[in-house]
C-alpha positions, 0 to 999 in steps of 0.5 A: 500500500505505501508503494501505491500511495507514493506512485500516486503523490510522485505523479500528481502534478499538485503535490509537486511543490510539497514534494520539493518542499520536503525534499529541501526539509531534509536535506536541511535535517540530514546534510550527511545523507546521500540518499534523500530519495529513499528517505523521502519515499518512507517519510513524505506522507507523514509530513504532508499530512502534518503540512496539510493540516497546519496549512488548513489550522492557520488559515482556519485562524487568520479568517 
């Protein structure tokens, strides 16, 4: 099922942003790696959903 939804999110062209965004997120955490893609393909969900809804909490805030 993880292999499913990360073909889904690295081929939806609306997810692309967020998927540079977290790609930078951890090179900042973890400079010494040099394998960011599998990192990336094990933690990206987590982190866009905690994205997703920090996105909607301040909006929801800041009407």
């Amino acid at each position: 099922m993880k292999k499913a939804i990360w073909f889904i999110f690295n081929n939806c062209q609306e997810v692309q942003p967020y998927l540079e965004e977290h790609l930078r997120f951890l090179q900042m955490q973890h400079p010494e790696s040099s394998d960011f893609y599998e990192m990336q393909q094990s933690t990206f969900s987590t982190w866009f959903a905690k994205r997703v809804m920090l996105t909607l909490y301040f909006t929801y805030f800041t009407l």
